[in-house]
C-alpha positions in Angstrom: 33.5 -4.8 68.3 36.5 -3.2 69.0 38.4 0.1 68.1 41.1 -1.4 66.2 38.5 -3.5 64.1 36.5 -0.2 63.5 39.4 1.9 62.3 40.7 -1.0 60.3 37.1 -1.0 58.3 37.7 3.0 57.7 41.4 2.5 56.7 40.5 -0.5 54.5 37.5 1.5 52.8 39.7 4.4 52.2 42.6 2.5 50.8 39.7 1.1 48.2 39.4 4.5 47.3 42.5 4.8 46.4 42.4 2.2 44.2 39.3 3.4 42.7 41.0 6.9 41.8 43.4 4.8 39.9 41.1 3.0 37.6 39.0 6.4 37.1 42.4 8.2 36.3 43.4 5.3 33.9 40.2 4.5 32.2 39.1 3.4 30.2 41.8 0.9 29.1 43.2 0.8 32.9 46.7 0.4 31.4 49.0 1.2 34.7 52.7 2.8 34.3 55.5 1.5 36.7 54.5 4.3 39.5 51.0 3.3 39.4 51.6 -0.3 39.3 54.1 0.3 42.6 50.9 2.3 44.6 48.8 -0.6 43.7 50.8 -3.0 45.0 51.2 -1.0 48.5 47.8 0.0 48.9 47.1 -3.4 48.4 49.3 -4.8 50.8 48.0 -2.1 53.5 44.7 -3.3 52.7 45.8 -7.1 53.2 47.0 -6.1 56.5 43.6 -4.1 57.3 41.7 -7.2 56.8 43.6 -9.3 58.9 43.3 -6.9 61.8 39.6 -6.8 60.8 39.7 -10.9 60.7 41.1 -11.0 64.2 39.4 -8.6 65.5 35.7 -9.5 64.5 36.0 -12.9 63.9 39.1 -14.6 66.2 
């Protein structure tokens, strides 16, 4: 396994943190504001992009 695929799984697993913070922050109805809304959907697509690397990388 590679690097890349390595730090990908780290950078994925930290960018689920961040999404758990989230729901602990807005429980426990998990209603999100604009902002939060905006951080979800870019933490998401950074994670999107972690898994492809980690596709790629660990699977071809």
């Amino acid at each position: 396994m590679s690097k890349r695929a390595v730090d990908s799984v780290f950078q994925a697993m930290f960018l689920l943190t961040d999404l758990r913070v989230i729901l602990r922050d807005t429980a426990p109805v998990h209603e999100l504001d604009e902002s939060r809304q905006a951080m979800v959907a870019r933490t998401l697509a950074e994670l999107e992009e972690q898994v492809k690397v980690i596709r790629k990388e660990m699977v071809g």
